[in-house]
MARNULUM-179638 format. One record per residue: x, y, z of N, C-alpha, C in turn; residue in one letter. Coordinates in steps of 0.05 Angstrom, whole numbers. Atoms other than C-alpha are relative to their C-alpha. Layout:
N
n.c1,n.c2,n.c3,ca.c1,ca.c2,ca.c3,c.c1,c.c2,c.c3,residuo
X,Y,Z,X,Y,Z,X,Y,Z,A
...
//
This chain:
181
n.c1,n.c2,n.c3,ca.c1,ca.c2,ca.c3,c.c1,c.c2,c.c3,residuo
18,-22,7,1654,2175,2035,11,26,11,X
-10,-27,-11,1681,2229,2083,26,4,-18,X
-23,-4,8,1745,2222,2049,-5,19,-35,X
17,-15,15,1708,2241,1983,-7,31,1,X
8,-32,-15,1676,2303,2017,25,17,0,X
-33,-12,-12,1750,2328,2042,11,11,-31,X
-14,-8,16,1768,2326,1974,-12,23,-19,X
14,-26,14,1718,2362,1939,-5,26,13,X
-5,-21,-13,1718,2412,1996,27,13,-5,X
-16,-15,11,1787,2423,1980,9,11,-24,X
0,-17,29,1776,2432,1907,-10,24,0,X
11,-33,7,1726,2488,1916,11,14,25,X
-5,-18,-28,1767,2516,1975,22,11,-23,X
-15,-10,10,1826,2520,1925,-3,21,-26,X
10,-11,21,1785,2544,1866,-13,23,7,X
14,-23,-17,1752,2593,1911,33,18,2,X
-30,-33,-12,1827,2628,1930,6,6,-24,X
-7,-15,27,1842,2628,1861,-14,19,-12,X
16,-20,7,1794,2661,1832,-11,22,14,X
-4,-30,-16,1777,2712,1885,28,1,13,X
-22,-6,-9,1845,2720,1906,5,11,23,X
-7,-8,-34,1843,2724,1980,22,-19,6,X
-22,10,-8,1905,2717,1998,-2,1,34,X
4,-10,-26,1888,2731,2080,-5,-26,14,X
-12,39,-7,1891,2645,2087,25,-5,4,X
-22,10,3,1957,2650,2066,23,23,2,X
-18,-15,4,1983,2702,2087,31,0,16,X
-20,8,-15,2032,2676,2134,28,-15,-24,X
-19,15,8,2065,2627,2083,8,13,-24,X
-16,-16,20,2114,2639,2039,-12,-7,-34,X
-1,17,23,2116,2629,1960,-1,-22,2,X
-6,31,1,2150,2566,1968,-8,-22,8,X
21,21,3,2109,2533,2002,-29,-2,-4,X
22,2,26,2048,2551,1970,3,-17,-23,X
-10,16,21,2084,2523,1911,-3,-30,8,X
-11,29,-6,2103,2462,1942,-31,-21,9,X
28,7,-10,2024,2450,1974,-10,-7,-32,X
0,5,24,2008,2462,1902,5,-22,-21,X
-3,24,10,2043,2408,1875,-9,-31,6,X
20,18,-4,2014,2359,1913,-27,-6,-7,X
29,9,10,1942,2379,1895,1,-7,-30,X
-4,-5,32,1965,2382,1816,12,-22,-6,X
-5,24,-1,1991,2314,1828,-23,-16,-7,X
20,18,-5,1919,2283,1838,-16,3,-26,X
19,-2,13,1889,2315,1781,18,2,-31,X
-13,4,21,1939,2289,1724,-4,-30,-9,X
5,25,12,1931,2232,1678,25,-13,-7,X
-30,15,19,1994,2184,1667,-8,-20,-10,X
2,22,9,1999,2127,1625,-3,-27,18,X
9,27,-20,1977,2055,1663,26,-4,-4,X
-26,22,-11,2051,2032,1664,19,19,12,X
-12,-10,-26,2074,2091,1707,-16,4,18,X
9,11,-20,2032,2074,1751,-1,-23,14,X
-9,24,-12,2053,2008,1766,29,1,12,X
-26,-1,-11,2116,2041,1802,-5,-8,31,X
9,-1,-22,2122,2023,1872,-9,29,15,X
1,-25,-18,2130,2098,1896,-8,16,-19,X
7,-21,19,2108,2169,1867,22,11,-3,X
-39,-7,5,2180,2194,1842,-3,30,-3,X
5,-31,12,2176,2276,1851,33,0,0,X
-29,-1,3,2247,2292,1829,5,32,-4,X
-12,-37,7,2283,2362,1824,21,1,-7,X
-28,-3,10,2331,2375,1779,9,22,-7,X
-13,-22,-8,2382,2428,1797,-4,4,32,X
2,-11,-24,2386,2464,1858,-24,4,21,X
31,-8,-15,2325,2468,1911,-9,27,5,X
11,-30,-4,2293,2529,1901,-27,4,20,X
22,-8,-12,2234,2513,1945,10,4,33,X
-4,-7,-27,2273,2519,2008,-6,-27,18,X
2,27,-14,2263,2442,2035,-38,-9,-2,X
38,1,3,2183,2455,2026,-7,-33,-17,X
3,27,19,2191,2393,1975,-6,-23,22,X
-8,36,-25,2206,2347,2039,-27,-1,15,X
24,1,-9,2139,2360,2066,-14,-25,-10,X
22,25,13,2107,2310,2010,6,-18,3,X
-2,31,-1,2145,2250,2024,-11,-12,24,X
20,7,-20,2108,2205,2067,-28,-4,-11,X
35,4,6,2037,2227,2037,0,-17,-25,X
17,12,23,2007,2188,1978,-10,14,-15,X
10,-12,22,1992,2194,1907,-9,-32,-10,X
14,19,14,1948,2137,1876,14,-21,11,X
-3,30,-17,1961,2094,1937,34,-4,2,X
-27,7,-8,2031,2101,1929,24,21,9,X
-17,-11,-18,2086,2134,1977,8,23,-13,X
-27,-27,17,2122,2207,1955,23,-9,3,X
-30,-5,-8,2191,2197,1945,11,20,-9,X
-15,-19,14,2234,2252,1933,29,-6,-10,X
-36,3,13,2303,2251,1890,4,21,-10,X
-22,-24,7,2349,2301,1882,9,-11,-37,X
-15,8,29,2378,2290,1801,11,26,-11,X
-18,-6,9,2431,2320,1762,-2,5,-27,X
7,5,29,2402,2300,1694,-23,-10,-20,X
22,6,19,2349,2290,1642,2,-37,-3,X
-2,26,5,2375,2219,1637,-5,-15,24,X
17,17,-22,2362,2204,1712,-27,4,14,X
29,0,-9,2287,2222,1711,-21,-11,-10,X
16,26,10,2261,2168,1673,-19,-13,17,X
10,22,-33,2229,2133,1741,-26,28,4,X
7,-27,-15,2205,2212,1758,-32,0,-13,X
21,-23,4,2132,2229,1754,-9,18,1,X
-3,-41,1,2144,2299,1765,14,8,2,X
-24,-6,12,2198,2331,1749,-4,32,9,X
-11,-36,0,2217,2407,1783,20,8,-22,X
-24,-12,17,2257,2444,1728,12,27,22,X
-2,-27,-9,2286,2496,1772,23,19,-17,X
-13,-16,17,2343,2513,1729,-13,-5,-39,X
8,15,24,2301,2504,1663,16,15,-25,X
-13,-15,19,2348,2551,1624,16,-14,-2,X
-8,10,9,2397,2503,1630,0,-29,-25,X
5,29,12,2363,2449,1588,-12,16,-38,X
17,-14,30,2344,2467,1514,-28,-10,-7,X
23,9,6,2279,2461,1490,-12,-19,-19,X
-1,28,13,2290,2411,1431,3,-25,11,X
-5,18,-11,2320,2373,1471,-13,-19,22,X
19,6,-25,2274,2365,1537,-28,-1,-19,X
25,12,10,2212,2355,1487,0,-18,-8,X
-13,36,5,2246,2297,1450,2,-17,26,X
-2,20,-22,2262,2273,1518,-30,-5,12,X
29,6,-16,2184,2283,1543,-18,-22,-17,X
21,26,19,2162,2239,1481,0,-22,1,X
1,19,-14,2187,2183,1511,-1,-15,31,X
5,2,-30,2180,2197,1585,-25,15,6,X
20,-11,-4,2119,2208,1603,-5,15,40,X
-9,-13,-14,2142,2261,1658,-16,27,4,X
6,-27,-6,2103,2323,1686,27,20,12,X
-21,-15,-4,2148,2370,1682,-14,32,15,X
11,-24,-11,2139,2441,1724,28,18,9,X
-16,-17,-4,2175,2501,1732,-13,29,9,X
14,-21,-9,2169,2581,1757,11,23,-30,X
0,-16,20,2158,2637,1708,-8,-5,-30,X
19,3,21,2112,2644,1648,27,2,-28,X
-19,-4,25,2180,2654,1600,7,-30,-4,X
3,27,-2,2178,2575,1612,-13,-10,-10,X
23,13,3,2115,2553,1584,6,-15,-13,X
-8,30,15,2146,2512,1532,22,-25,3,X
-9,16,-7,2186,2477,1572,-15,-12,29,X
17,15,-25,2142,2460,1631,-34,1,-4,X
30,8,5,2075,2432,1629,-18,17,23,X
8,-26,-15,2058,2479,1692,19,17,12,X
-20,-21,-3,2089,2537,1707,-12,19,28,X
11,-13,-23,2077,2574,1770,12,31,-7,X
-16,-32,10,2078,2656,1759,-11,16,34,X
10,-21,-19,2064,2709,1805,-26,29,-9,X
18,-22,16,2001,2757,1783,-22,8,28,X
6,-22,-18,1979,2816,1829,0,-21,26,X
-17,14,-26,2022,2783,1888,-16,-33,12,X
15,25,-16,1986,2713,1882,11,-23,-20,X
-18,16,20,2014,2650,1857,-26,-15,-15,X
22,8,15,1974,2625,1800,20,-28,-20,X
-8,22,16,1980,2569,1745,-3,8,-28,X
9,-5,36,1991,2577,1665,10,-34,-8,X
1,34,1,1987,2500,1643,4,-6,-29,X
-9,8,27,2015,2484,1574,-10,-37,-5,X
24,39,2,1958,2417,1554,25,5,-21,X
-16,11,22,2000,2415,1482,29,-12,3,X
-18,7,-4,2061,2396,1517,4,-28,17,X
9,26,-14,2030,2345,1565,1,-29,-19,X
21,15,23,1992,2310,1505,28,-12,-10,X
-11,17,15,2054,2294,1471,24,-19,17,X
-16,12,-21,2094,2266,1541,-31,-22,2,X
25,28,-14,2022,2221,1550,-15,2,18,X
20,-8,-23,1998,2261,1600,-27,15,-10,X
25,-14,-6,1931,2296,1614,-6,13,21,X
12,-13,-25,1896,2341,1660,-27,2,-4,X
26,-9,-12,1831,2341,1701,-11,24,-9,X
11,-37,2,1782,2402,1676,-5,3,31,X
-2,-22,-28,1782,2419,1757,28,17,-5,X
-31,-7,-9,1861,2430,1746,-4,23,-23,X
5,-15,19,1844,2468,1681,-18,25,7,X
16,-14,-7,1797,2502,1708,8,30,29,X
-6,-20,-24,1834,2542,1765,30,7,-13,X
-17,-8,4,1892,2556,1713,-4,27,-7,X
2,-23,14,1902,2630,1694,1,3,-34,X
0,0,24,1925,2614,1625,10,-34,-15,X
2,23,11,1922,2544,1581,14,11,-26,X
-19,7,25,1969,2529,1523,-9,-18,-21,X
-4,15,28,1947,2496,1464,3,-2,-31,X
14,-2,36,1940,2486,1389,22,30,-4,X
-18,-31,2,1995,2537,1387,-1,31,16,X
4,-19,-15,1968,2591,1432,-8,-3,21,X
3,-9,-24,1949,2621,1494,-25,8,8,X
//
């Protein structure tokens, strides 16, 4: 029950900074790991298909370079639907098959035909930074009046198999579907 409480206190704690935008919680930490806190809660409130969820571990993978500054290494250890974070470094679209979340940090290197064909059979949350991304990452982290927010592309999820929670929807700045914004 308390565990319950904890969480819904930290939904409306998070849905509370977003929307009034007091940043004076966080003012100590950087971007990156805002980002990286972030991903964990945006973990809990995603829908995968029942047969990636029968992995032993939660597979967060980053492919390219670590732009969050090691912030990623924080999550391994905690739990996502009972099962362990692991993190992996990858190289390629072909070794994130396993991955239920997927950092794009270099997402310019990947084309966009190509990484949506690949999401239609991997049912992969993909995420990346900067709104010039949206169609290649299912969330995108931007920066708007010096606070990190979410623009969440559902039409790109939907056809990888995923879904999102209306809490997670609900504390995005801008939603993607049906062709618009």
């Amino acid at each position: 029950m308390a565990k319950g409480w904890r969480h819904i206190c930290w939904v409306a704690f998070v849905t509370t900074w977003l929307v009034c935008g007091s940043a004076s919680v966080f003012s100590e930490l950087n971007t990156n790991q805002i980002k990286s806190a972030y991903l964990y809660q945006i973990s809990k409130f995603v829908f995968w298909p029942e047969a990636r969820k029968q992995f032993d571990h939660f597979n967060l993978c980053l492919l390219g370079p670590d732009s969050y500054q090691g912030n990623l290494q924080k999550m391994v250890g905690r739990t996502v639907f009972n099962k362990p974070v692991q993190l992996k470094a990858i190289s390629s679209l072909n070794q994130a098959t396993t991955c239920h979340l997927l950092v794009l940090s270099e997402p310019d290197t990947i084309s966009q035909s190509s990484l949506q064909a690949w999401l239609k059979k991997n049912p992969v949350l993909t995420i990346a930074d900067g709104s010039q991304n949206i169609e290649k990452a299912m969330v995108v982290f931007v920066l708007e009046e010096q606070r990190v927010r979410l623009h969440i592309n559902v039409d790109l999820a939907r056809s990888a198999g995923l879904s999102f929670a209306a809490n997670l929807l609900e504390v995005a700045s801008k939603i993607k579907t049906g062709g618009s914004s």
